[in-house]
C-alpha positions in Angstrom: -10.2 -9.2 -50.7 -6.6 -7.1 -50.2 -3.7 -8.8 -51.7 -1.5 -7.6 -49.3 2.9 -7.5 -49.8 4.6 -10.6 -48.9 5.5 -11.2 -45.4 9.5 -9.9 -46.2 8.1 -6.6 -47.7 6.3 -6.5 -45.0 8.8 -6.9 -42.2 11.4 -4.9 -44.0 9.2 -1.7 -43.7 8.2 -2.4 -40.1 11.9 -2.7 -39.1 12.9 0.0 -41.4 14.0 2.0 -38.3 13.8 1.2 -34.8 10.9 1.8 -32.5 11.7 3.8 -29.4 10.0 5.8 -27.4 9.9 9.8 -27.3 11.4 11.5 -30.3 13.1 9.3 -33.0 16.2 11.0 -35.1 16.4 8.3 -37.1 12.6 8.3 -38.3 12.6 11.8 -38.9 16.1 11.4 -40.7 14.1 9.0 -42.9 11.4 11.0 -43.7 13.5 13.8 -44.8 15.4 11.2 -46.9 12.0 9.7 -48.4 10.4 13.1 -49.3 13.8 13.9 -51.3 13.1 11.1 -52.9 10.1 11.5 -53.8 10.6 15.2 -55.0 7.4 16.4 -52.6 6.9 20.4 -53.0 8.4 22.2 -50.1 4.3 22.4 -49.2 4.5 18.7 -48.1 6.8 19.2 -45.5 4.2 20.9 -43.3 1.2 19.2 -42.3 -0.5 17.5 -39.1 -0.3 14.7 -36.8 -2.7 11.7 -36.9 -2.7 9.6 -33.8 -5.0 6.4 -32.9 -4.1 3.7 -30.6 -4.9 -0.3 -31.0 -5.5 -3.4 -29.0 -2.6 -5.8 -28.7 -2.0 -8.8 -27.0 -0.3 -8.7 -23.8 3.0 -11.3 -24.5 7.0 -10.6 -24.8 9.0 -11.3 -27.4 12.7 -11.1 -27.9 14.5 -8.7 -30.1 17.4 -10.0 -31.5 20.3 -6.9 -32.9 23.7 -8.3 -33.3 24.5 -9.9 -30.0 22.3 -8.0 -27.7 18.9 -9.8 -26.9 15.8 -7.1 -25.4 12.7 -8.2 -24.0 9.8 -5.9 -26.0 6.6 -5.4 -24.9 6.5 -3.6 -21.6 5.3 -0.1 -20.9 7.8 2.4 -22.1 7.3 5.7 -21.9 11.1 6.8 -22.1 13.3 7.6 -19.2 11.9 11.0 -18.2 8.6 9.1 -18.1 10.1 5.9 -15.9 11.8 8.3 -13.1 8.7 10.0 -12.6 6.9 6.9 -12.0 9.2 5.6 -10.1 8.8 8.4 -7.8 5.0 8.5 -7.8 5.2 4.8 -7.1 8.0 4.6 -4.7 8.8 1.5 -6.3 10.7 -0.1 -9.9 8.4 -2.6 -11.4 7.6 -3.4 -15.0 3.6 -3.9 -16.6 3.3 -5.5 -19.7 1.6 -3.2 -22.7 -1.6 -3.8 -23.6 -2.0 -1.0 -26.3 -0.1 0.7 -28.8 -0.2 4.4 -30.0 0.8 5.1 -33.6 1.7 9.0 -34.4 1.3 9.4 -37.8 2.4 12.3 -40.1 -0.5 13.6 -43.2 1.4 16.1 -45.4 -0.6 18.8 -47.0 0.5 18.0 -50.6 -1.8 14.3 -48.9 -4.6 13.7 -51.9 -7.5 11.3 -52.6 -5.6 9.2 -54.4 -5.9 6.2 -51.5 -10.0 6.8 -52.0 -9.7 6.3 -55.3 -7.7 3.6 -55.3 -9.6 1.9 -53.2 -13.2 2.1 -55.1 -11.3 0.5 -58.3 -10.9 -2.3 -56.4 -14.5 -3.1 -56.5 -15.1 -2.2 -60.4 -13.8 -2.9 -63.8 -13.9 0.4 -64.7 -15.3 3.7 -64.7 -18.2 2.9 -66.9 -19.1 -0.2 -64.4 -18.6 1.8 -61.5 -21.6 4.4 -63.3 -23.9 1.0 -64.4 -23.5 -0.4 -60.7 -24.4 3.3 -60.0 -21.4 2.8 -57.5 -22.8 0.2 -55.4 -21.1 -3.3 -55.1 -22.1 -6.7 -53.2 -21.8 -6.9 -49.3 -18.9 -9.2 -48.4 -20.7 -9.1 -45.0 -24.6 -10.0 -46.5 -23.8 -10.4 -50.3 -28.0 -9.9 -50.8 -27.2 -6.0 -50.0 -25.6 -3.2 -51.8 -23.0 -1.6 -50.3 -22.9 2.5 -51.9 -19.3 4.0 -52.7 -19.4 7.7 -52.3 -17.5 10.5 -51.8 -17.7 13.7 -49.9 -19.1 16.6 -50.7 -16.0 18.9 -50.2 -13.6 16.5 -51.8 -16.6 16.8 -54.7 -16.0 20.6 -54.3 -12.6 20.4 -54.8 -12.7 18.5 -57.8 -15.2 21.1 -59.3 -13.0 23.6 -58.8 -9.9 22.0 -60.1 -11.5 21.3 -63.2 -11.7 25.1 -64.0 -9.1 25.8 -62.8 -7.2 23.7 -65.1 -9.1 25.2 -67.9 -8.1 27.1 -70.8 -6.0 27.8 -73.7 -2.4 28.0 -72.8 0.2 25.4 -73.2 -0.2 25.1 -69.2 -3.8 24.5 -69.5 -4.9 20.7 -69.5 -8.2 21.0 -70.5 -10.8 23.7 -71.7 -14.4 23.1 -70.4 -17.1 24.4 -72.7 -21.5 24.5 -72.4 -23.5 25.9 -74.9 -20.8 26.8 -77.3 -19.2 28.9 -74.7 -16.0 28.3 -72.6 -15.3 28.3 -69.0 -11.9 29.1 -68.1 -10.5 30.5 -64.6 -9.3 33.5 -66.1 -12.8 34.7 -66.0 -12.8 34.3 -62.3 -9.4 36.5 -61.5 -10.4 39.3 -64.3 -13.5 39.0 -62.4 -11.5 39.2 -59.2 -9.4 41.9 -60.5 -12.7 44.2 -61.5 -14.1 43.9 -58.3 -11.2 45.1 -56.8 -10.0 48.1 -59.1 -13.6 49.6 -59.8 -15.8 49.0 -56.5 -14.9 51.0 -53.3 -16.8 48.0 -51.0 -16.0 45.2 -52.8 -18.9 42.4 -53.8 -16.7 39.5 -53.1 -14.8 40.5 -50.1 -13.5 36.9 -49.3 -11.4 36.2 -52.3 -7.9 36.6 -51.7 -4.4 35.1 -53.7 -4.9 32.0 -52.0 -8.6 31.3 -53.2 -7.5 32.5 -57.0 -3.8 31.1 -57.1 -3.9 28.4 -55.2 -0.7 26.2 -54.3 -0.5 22.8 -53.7 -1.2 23.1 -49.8 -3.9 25.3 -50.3 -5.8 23.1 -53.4 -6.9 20.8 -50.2 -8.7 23.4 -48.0 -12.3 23.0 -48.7 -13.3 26.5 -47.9 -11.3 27.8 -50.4 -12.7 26.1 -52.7 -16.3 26.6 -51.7 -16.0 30.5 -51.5 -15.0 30.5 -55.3 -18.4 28.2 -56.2 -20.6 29.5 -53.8 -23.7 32.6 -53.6 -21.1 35.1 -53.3 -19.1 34.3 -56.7 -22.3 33.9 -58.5 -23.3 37.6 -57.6 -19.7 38.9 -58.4 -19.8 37.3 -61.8 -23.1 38.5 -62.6 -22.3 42.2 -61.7 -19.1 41.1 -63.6 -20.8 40.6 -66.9 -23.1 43.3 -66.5 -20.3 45.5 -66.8 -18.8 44.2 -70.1 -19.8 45.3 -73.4 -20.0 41.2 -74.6 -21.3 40.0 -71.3 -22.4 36.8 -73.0 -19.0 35.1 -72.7 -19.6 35.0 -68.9 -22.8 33.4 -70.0 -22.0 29.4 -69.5 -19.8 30.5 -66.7 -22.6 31.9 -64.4 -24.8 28.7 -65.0 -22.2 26.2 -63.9 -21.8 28.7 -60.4 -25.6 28.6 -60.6 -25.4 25.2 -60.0 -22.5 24.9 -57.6 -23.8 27.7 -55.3 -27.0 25.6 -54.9 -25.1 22.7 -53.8 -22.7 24.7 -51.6 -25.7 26.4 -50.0 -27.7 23.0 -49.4 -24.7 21.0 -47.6 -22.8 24.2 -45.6 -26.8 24.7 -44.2 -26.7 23.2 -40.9 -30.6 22.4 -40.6 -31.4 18.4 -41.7 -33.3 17.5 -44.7 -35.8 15.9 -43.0 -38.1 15.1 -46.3 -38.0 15.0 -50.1 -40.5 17.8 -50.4 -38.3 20.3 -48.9 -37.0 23.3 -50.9 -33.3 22.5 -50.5 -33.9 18.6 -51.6 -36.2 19.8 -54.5 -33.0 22.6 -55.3 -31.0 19.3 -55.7 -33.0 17.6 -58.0 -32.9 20.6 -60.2 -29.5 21.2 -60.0 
């Protein structure tokens, strides 16, 4: 069960700034004022609108500011909105609301952190989540397993993020290694770089400065992080390596893209895995 803030917590947010309709100043004002404070990269003040609408029930209650009393729960749609019904209508009357439409704001610099959040709700830790192999009781039919995955791009993403903070500088927060052998994402932009100093048609011609240098805004876009683990990267690093005199440092590299390009390829193909003898599901099993 959520243990959700007290009822004053609660209430304080809701009534943070007034509701009205059309464009708020205030709630933008507060916005500004919350991403100061919260020091967000000049990334997460770009980003989309989220809007979904919900059932309420149809009753007035009255708002109390200072001295002023207000009816709330009728129809508003602002002024420009009244006089035009007014003059469809030909007359003034007022129709109590019987749904509400929340515009919400999802900044780029936006993670998985809610996701992940909320699976630790249902295990003790990561090593229980792997024993439970993720699954947790049913609060609906607690005689069935309910499974907690995630996504295959936000899976993508985190592949990519963990070379991409691999290496050895001071920057560096980890340095991934198989077989002896290191797998840093230098070796992607030298890779990068080759491909675009010494071949006239290039073998990866998708890679750009976003896919190699990503900022924060573009760490979220799954297809940049695809095109770096997919078919294509795992030919460029190949032709890569065969162009070094010690090739073999490329060597652990090229198997974990072996690996990822299989995945890429299985869940970007748009045809269903209809059985477990297929090629693609038996590709899985091996990867």
């Amino acid at each position: 069960m959520f243990i959700l803030p007290s009822g004053g917590l609660l209430q304080r947010y809701k009534n943070f700034v007034p509701q009205n309709s059309g464009v708020n100043i205030e709630l933008f004002r507060w916005m500004l004022n919350t991403a100061k404070k919260m020091k967000l990269p000049m990334s997460g003040y770009h980003g989309g609108l989220v809007h979904d609408e919900t059932k309420i029930q149809e009753d007035l209650v009255i708002n109390t500011k200072g001295c002023e009393n207000q009816l709330v729960g009728w129809v508003d749609t602002g002024d420009e909105g009244e006089s035009l019904k007014i003059l469809k209508e030909k007359t003034v009357n007022k129709t109590l609301a019987t749904e509400v439409l929340q515009v919400s704001f999802l900044g780029y610099t936006d993670g998985g952190q809610q996701n992940r959040e909320f699976m630790k709700i249902h295990f003790d830790n990561d090593m229980d989540a792997k024993i439970k192999k993720y699954c947790s009781e049913s609060l609906v039919n607690p005689e069935k397993k309910v499974a907690h995955l995630q996504d295959f791009s936000h899976n993508m993403k985190k592949l990519r993020n963990a070379v991409l903070s691999s290496g050895i500088n001071k920057f560096h927060t980890r340095t991934l290694t198989r077989n002896g052998l290191t797998i840093v994402w230098e070796q992607c932009i030298n890779a990068a770089k080759w491909d675009e100093e010494k071949n006239s048609r290039r073998v990866h011609y998708k890679l750009t400065s976003s896919h190699l240098h990503p900022d924060s805004a573009e760490k979220i876009r799954n297809h940049l992080a695809e095109e770096v683990l997919n078919e294509d990267m795992l030919h460029l690093m190949k032709e890569y390596r065969n162009s070094l005199l010690n090739g073999v440092v490329l060597d652990s590299a090229i198997e974990f893209l072996e690996h990822t390009s299989i995945l890429v390829s299985v869940f970007r193909d748009k045809r269903p895995i209809l059985s477990s003898l297929t090629q693609e599901f038996n590709c899985l099993i091996q990867c």
